[in-house]
ZATIVO-28628 format. One line per field, with one value per residue (C-alpha): x, y, z; residue number from 1. Coordinates in pm, 1 decimal, padded with zeros to 6 digits. Layout:
c1	X  ...
c2	Y  ...
c3	Z  ...
n	NUM  ...
! end
This chain:
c1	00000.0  00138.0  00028.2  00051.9  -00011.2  -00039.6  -00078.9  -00349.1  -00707.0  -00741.2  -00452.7  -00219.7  -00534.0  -00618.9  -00260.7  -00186.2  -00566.8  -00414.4  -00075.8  -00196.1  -00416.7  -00096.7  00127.8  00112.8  -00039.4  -00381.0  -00310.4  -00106.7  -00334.6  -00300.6  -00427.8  -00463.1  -00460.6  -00509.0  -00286.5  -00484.6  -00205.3  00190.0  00497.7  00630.7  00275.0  00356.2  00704.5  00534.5  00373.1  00655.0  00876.1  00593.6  00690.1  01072.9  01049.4  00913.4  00583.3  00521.4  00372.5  00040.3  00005.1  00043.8  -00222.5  -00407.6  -00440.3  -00489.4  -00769.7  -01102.6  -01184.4  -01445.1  -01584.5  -01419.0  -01105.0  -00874.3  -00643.8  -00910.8  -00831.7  -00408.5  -00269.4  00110.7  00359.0  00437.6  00100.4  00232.8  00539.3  00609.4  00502.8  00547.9  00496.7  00443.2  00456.5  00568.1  00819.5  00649.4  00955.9  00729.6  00583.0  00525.4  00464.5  00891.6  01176.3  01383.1  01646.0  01417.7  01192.8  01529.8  01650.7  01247.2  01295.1  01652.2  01528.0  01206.3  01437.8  01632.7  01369.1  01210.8  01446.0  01359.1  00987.3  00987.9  01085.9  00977.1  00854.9  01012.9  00932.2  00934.6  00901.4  00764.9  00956.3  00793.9  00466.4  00266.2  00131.4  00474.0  00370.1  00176.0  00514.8  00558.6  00517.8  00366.9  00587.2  00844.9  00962.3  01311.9  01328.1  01218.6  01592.0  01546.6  01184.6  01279.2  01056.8  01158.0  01018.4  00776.3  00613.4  00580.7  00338.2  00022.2  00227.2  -00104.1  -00203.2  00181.9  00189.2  -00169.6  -00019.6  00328.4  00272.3  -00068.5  -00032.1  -00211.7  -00516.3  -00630.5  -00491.9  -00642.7  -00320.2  -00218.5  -00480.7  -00777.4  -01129.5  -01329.9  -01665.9  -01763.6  -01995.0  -01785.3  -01434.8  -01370.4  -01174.8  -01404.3  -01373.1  -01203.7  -01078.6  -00770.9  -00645.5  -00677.0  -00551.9  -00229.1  -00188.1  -00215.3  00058.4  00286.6  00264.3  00397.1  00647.8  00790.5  00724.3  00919.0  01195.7  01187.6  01138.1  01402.8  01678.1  01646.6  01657.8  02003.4  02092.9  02076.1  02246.8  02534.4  02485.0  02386.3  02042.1  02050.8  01862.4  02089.2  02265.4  02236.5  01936.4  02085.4  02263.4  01868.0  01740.0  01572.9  01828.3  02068.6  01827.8  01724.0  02059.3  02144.9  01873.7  01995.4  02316.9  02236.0  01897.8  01771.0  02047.5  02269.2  01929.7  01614.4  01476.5  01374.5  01422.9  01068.0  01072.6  00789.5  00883.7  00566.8  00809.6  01145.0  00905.5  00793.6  01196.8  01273.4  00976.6  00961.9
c2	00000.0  00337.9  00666.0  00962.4  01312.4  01634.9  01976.0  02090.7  01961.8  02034.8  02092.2  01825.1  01543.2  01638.4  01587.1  01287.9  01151.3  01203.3  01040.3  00753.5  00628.6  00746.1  00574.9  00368.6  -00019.0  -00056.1  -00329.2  -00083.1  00010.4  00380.4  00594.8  00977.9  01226.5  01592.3  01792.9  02113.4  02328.5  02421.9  02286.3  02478.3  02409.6  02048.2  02115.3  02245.3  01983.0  01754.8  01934.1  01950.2  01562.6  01620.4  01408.1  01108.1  01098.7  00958.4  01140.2  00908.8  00996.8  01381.8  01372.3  01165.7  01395.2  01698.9  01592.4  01487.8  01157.5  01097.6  00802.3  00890.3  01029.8  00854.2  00699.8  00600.3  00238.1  00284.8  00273.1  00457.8  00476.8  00094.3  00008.5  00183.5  00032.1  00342.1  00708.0  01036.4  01376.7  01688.4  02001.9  02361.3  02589.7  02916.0  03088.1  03381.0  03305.0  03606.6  03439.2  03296.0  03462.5  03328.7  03176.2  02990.4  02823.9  02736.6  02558.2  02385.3  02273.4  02156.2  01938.4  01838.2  01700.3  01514.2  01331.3  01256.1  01125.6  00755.9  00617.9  00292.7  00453.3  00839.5  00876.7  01122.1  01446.5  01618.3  02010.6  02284.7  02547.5  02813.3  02591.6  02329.0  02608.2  02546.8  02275.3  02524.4  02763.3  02712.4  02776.8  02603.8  02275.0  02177.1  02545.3  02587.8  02889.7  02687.0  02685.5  03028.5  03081.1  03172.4  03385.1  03680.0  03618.9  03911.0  03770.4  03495.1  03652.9  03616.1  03332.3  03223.4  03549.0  03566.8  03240.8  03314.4  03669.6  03542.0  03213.2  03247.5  02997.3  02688.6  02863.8  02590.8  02240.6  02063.2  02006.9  01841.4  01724.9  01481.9  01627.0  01423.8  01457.4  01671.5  01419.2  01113.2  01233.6  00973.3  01033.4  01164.5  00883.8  01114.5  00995.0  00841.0  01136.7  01334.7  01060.0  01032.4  01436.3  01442.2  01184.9  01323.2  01683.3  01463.7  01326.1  01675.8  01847.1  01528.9  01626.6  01977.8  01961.3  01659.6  01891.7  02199.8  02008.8  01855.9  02205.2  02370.2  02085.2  02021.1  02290.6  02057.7  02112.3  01731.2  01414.1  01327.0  01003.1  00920.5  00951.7  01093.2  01403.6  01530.1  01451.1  01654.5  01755.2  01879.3  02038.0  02226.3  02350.5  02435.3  02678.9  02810.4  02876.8  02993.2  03135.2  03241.2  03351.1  03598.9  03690.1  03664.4  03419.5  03025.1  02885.4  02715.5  02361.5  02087.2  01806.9  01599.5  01491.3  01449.2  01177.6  00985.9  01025.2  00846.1  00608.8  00482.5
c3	00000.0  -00098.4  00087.3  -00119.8  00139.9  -00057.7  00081.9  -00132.9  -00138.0  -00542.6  -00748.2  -00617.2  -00653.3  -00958.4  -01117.3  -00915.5  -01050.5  -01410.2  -01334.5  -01194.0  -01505.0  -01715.4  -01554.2  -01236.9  -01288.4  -01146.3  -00937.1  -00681.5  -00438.8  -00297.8  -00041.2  -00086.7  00224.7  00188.8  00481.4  00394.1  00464.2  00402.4  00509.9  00757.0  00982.8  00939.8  01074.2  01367.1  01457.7  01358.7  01596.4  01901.8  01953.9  01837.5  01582.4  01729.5  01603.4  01265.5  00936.4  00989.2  01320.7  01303.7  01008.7  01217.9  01529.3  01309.9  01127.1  01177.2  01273.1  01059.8  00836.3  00514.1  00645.7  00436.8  00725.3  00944.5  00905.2  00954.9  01293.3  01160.9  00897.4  00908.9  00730.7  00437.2  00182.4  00082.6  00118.4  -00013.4  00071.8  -00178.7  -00026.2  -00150.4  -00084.0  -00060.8  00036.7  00044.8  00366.9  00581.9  00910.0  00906.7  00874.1  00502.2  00742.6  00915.4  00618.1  00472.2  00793.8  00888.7  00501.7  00520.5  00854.1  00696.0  00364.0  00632.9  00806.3  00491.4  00288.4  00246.0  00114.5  00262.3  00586.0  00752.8  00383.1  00090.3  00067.0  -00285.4  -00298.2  -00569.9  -00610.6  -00537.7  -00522.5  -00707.6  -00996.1  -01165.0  -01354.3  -01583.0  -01597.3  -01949.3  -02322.6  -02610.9  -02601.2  -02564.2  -02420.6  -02499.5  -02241.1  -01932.1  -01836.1  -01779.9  -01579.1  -01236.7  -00959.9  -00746.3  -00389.6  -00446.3  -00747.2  -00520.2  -00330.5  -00588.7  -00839.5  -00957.3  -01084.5  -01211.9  -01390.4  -01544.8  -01679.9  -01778.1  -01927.6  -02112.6  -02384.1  -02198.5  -02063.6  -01843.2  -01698.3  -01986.1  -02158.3  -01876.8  -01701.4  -01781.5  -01644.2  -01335.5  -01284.6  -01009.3  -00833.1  -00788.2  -00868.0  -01091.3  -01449.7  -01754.6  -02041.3  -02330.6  -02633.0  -02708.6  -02928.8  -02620.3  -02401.4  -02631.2  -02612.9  -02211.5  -02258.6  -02458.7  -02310.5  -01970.5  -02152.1  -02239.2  -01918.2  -01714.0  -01980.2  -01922.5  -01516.7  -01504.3  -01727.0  -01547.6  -01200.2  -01328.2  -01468.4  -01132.9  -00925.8  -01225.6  -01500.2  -01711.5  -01933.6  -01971.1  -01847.2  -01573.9  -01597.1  -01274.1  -01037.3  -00742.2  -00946.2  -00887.9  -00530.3  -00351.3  -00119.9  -00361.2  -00586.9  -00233.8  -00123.4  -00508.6  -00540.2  -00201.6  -00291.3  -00675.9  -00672.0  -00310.9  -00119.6  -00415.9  -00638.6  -00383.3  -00634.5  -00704.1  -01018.9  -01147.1  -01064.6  -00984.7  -00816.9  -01002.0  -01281.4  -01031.1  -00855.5  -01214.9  -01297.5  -00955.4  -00943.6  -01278.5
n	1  2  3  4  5  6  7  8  9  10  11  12  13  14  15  16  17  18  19  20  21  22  23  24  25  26  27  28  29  30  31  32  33  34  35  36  37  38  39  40  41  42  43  44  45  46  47  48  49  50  51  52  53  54  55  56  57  58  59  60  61  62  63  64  65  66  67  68  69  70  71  72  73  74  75  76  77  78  79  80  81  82  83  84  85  86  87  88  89  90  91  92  93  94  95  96  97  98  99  100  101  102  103  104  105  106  107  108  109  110  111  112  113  114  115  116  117  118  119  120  121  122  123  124  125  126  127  128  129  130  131  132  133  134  135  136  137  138  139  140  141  142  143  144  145  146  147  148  149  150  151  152  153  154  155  156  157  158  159  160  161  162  163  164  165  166  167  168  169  170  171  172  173  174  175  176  177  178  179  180  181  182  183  184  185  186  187  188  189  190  191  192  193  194  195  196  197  198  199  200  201  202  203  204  205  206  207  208  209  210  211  212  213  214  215  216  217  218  219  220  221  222  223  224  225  226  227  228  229  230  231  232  233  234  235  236  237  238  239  240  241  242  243  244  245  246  247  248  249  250  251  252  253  254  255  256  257  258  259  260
! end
């Protein structure tokens, strides 16, 4: 059983939802939690029991016991094979000083380092909305999208005004139905275009991640040139810290690149 915990109740679903028909075998079985809020709140609570609580159970406590929360049935983090944890960066975030959401992060990346253990966490950079941070593809300036931490501030009104081409999610996305949540049948014309536009954004997300770890605008030829932890403390030392800036990243294609 894999546990998948996002920090958004929409966005996050909704792309996992499309990813999984895409690409994951439908024999895996998979449970989805919602955290409802960012990273540095889950710290806190993290860091109430000094680390000694588990991901399951801090969920757990914080929301609501009820009938369809989606961990009512799991005890901890040793029901699960593996888990993962997609959260933002938001190194916008008024209520912390930038020192101090750079060293919660660096700790968070720590603990959560290994799926089949604390869980792996993967991070957006600045948030999940960077996904649609491109142009028609495949964009041969993504290398070069970055964000200043006060266009961070509203980046879904920024990526809407500065990357207008794909109006919607469509492109990326196939449509549920409101009701039950479950995947629209569409056709396979539109299936194959979902999947192809995933194949270039992996490429795209997966080169730029090696770019700012190496400086190389390449697939990586190993794995580990790109995890998380060294993609974190490269845009610290090349983006945040001399330019007040992140370059765009999601971590949606890092985790198909690692996975499959």
């Amino acid at each position: 059983m894999m546990l998948f915990v996002f920090e958004g109740k929409k966005t996050e679903p909704s792309i996992f939802r499309t990813l999984e028909k895409l690409y994951f075998p439908q024999d895996i079985e998979k449970t989805v939690c919602c955290f409802g809020c960012n990273i540095y709140e889950l710290y806190r609570l993290m860091n109430d029991s000094d680390f000694t609580e588990d991901i399951v159970s801090v969920i757990k406590n914080r929301l609501p016991a009820t009938q369809s929360s989606p961990l009512k049935n799991f005890t901890d983090v040793a029901d699960f094979s593996e888990v993962f944890l997609f959260f933002d960066y938001d190194f916008q975030n008024k209520n912390l000083p930038p020192d101090e959401i750079n060293r919660q992060l660096e700790e968070m990346l720590r603990f959560f380092d290994d799926e089949t253990e604390n869980g792996k966490l993967y991070v957006n950079y600045p948030m999940v909305e960077s996904i649609k941070c491109t142009d028609k593809l495949p964009d041969s300036n993504f290398i070069n999208y970055r964000a200043t931490r006060s266009e961070c501030h509203n980046f879904k009104l920024f990526v809407t005004e500065k990357y207008p081409f794909y109006k919607s999610m469509d492109f990326m996305v196939i449509p549920c139905e409101k009701k039950t949540g479950l995947l629209k049948d569409i056709s396979e014309e539109k299936y194959d275009f979902i999947k192809n536009n995933w194949k270039l954004l992996c490429s795209q997300h997966i080169s730029k991640a090696n770019y700012i770890c190496t400086g190389n605008y390449t697939i990586p030829k190993k794995k580990d040139f790109v995890n998380q932890k060294k993609i974190f403390s490269s845009q610290l030392e090349k983006y945040v810290k001399p330019q007040d800036s992140v370059a765009i990243l999601n971590s949606f294609p890092l985790f198909l690149y690692e996975y499959f």
